[in-house]
C-alpha positions as CSV (number, residue, x, y, z in Angstrom):
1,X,-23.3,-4.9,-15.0
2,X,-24.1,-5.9,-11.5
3,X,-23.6,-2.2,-10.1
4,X,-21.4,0.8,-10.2
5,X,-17.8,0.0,-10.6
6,X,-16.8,2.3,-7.4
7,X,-19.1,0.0,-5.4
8,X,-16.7,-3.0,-5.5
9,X,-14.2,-3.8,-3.6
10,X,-10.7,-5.0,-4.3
11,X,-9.3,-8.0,-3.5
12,X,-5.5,-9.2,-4.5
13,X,-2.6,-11.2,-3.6
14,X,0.0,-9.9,-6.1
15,X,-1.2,-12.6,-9.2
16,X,-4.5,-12.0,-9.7
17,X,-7.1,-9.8,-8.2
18,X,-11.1,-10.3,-7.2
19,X,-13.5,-7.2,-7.0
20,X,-16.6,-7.6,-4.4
21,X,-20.2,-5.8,-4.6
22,X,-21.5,-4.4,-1.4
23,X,-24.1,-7.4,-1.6
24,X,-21.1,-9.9,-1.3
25,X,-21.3,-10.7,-4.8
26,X,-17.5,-11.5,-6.5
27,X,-18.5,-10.7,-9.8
28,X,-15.1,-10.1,-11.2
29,X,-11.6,-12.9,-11.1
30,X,-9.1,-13.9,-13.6
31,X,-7.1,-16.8,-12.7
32,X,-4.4,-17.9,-12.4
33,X,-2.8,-14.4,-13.2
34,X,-3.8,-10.4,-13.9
35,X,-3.6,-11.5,-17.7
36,X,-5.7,-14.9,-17.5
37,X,-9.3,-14.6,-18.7
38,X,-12.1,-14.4,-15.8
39,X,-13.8,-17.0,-14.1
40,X,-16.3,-15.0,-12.5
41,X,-17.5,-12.2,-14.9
42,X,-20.8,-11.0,-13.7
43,X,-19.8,-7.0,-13.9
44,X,-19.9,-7.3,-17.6
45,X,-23.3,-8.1,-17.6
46,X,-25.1,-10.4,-15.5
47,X,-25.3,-13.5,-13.5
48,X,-25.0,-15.7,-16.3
49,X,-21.4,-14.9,-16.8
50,X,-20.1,-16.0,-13.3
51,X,-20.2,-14.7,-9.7
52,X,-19.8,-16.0,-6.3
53,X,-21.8,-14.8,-4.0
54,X,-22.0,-15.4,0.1
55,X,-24.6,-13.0,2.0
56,X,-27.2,-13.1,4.0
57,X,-30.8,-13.7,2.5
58,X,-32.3,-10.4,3.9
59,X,-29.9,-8.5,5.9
60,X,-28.3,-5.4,4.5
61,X,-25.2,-4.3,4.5
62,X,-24.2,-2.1,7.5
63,X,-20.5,-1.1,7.5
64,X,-17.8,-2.5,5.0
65,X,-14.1,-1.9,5.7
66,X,-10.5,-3.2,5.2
67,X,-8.9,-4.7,8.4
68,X,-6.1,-1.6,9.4
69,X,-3.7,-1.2,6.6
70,X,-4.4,-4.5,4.8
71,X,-6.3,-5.6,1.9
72,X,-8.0,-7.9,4.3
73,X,-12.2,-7.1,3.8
74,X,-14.7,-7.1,6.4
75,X,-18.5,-6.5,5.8
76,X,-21.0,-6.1,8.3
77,X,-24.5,-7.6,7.8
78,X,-27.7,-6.2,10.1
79,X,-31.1,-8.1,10.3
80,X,-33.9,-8.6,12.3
81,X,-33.0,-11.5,14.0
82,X,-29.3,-11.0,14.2
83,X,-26.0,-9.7,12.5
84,X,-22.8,-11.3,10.9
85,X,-19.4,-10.3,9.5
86,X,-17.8,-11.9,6.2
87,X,-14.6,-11.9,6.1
88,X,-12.5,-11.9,2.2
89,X,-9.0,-12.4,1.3
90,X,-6.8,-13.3,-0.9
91,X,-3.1,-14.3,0.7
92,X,0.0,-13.9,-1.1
93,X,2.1,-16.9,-1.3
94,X,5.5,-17.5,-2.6
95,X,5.1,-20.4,-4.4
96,X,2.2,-18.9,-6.8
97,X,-1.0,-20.7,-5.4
98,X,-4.1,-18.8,-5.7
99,X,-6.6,-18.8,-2.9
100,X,-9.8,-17.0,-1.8
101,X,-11.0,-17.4,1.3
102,X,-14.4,-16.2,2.6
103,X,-15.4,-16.3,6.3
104,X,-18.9,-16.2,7.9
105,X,-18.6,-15.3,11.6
106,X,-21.6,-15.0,13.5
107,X,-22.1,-11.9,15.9
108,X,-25.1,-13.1,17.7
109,X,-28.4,-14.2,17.1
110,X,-29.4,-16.7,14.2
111,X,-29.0,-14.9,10.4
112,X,-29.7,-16.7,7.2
113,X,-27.3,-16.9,4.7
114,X,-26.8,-18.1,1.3
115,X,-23.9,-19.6,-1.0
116,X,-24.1,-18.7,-4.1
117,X,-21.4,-20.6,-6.9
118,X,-21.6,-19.9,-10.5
119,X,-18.1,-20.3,-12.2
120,X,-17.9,-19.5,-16.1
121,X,-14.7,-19.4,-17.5
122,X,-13.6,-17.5,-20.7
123,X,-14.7,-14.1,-19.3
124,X,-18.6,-15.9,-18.8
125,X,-18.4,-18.2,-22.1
126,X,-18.2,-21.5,-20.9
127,X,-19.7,-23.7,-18.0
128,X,-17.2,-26.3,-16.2
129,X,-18.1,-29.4,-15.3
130,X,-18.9,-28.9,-11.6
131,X,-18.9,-32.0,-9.4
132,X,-18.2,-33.4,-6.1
133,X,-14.8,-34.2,-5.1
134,X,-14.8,-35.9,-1.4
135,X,-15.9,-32.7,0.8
136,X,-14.9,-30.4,-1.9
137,X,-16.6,-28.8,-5.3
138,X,-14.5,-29.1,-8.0
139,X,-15.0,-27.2,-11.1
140,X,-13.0,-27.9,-14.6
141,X,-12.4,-26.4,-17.6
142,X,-9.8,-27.0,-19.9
143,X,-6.8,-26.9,-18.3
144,X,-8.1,-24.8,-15.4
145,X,-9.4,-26.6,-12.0
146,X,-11.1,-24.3,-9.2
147,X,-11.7,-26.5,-6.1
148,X,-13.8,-25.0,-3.5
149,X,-13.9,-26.1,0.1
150,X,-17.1,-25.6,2.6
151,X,-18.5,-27.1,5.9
152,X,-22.1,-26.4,4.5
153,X,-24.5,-29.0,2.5
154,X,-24.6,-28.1,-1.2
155,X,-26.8,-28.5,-4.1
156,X,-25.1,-28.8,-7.5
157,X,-27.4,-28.2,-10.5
158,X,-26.6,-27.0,-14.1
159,X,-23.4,-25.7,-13.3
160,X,-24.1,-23.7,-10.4
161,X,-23.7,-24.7,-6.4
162,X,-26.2,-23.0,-4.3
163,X,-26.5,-23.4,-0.2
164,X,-28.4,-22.3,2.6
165,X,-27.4,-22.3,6.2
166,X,-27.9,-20.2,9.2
167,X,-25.2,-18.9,11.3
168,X,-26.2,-18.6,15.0
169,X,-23.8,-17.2,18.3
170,X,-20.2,-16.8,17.6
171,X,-20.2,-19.1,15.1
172,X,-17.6,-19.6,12.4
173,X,-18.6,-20.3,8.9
174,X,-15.2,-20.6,6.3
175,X,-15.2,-21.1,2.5
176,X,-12.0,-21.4,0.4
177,X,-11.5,-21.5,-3.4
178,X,-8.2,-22.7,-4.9
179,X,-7.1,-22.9,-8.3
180,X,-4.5,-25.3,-9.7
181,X,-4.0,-26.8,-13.2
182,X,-6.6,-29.8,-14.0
183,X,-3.9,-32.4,-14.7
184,X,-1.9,-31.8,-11.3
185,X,-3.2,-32.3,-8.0
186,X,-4.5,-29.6,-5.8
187,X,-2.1,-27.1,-3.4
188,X,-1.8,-29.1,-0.1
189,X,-4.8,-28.2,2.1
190,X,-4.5,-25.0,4.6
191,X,-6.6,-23.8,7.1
192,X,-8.8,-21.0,6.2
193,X,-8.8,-18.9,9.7
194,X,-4.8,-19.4,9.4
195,X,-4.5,-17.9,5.9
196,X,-6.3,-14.8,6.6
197,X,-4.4,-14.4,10.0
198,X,-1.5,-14.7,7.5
199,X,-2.7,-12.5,4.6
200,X,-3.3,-9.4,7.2
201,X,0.3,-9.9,8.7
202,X,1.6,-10.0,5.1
203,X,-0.1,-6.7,4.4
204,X,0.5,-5.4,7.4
205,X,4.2,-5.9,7.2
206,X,4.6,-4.4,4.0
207,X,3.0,-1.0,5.1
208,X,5.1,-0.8,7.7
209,X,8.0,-0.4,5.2
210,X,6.2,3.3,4.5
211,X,8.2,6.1,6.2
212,X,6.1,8.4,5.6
213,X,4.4,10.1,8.9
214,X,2.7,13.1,8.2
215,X,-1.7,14.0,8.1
216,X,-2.3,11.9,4.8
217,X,-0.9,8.7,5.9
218,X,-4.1,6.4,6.0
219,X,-4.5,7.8,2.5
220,X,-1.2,7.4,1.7
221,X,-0.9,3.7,2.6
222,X,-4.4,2.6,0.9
223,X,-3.0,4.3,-2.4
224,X,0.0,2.3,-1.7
225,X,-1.9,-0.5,-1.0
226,X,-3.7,-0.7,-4.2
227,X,-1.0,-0.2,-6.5
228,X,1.0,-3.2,-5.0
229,X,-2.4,-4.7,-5.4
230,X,-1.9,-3.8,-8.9
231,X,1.7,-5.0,-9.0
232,X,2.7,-8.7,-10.2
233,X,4.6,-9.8,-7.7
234,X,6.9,-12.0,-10.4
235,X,8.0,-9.7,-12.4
236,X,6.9,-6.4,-10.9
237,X,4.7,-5.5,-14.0
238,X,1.8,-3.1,-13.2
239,X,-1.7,-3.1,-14.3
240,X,-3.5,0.3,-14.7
241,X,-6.9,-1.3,-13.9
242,X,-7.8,-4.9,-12.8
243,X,-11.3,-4.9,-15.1
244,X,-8.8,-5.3,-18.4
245,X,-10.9,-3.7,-20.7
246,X,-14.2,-2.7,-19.4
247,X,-15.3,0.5,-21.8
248,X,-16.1,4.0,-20.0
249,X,-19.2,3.7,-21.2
250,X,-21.4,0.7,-23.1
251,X,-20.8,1.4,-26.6
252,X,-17.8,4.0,-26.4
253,X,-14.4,3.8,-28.2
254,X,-12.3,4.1,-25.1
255,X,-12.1,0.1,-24.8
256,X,-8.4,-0.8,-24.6
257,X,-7.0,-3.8,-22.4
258,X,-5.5,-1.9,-19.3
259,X,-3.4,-4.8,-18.5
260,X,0.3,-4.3,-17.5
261,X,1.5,-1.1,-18.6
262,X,4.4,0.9,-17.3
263,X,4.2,3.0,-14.2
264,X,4.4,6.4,-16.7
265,X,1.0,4.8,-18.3
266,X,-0.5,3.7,-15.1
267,X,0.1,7.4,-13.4
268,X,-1.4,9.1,-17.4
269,X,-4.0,6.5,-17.1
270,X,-5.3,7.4,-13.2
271,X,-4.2,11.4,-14.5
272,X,-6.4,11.3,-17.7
273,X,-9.1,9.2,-17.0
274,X,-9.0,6.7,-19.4
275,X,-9.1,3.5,-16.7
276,X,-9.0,5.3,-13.6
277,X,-12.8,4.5,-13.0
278,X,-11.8,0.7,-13.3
């Protein structure tokens, strides 16, 4: 495992969900849904297993936050010679496409970075063919597709895309990876800047719905945050923890799949224990 589980952060957009390491590692992703196996599985062991990871080479994390009352992620990076903000989200949409888009924007001075891309699908079992499709990276498995979009020269080798680049000024720096069924041609293509504009207002206008007004609001909404997080937005079926199964500890018997339950086991679940880490 990458690091401690309460290190990550979540990512979600009501289908599926995405958890982040302070290093700007996504080492966790099931798609297309909560239930699917994950394409990016590095938290159950190690790089081999999948990640995606977009950081800078050797500055350290300063500050991560979510934008105001969204699931909308900002991390700020410090070095030496200057300091950047990545941007992650995953925007809901109605007509079940599955996005992530990462952002590199440049807060002055030159920084850097480096694109990391390993995809394994089957929870880190098996290595798509990973290609070049026009501008884009396409990886393929099976019946699965994850097309990745970039402004940056790549290098493909062994299954794995890797890129360095350095972000200087103001500038902007977007990634976005969408999934869609091998056989069927991709979503049609979106701006990245305009889907995470879009993903905050979509978050934002759903905790405005919250009435309540009183000293524990921030908490209040983030907690309501995660659950609808947590929520599949087709069906409105719950998951208690978006790591499915991981054990409590490496070897234990607590090892059950924590995926949709019912909101009386989700609130025994977070109660008890038994998930609430994950």
């Amino acid at each position: 495992m990458h690091g401690k589980i309460g290190d990550y952060a979540l990512l979600g957009d009501t289908q599926t969900a995405a958890l982040v390491s302070r290093g700007g590692s996504i080492d966790w992703m099931c798609l297309p849904r909560f239930d699917s196996p994950a394409c990016f599985a590095a938290i159950l062991g190690g790089s081999e297993h999948g990640y995606w990871r977009l950081a800078p080479e050797t500055a350290s994390a300063a500050r991560r936050c979510y934008r105001g009352d969204t699931l909308v992620l900002e991390t700020d990076y410090e070095g030496p010679e200057g300091a950047v903000t990545v941007v992650d989200a995953m925007p809901p949409a109605d007509d079940g496409t599955v996005r992530l888009v990462r952002q590199v924007i440049g807060r002055g001075g030159r920084v850097p970075m480096r694109m990391e891309l390993v995809p394994r699908f089957g929870y880190g079992l098996h290595t798509p063919r990973l290609e070049r499709s026009g501008p884009d990276l396409l990886a393929v498995c099976g019946l699965h597709a994850l097309r990745v979009a970039g402004p940056v020269p790549v290098t493909v080798r062994d299954g794995a895309a890797t890129a360095s680049f350095t972000v200087t000024g103001r500038q902007r720096v977007p990634f976005m990876a969408t999934w869609h069924l091998a056989h069927q041609p991709p979503p049609p293509p979106a701006v990245p800047e305009d889907l995470i504009g879009a993903c905050e207002r979509w978050w934002r206008a759903w905790a405005d719905r919250c009435t309540y007004q009183g000293e524990w609001r921030p908490a209040v909404i983030r907690s309501l945050l995660t659950l609808k997080a947590l929520t599949y937005g087709a069906s409105g079926g719950m998951v208690a923890a978006p790591t499915t199964a991981l054990p409590e500890a490496i070897g234990g018997t607590r090892n059950w799949d924590y995926r949709y339950r019912s909101v009386r086991q989700c609130a025994g679940l977070q109660a008890g224990g038994e998930g609430g880490r994950a």
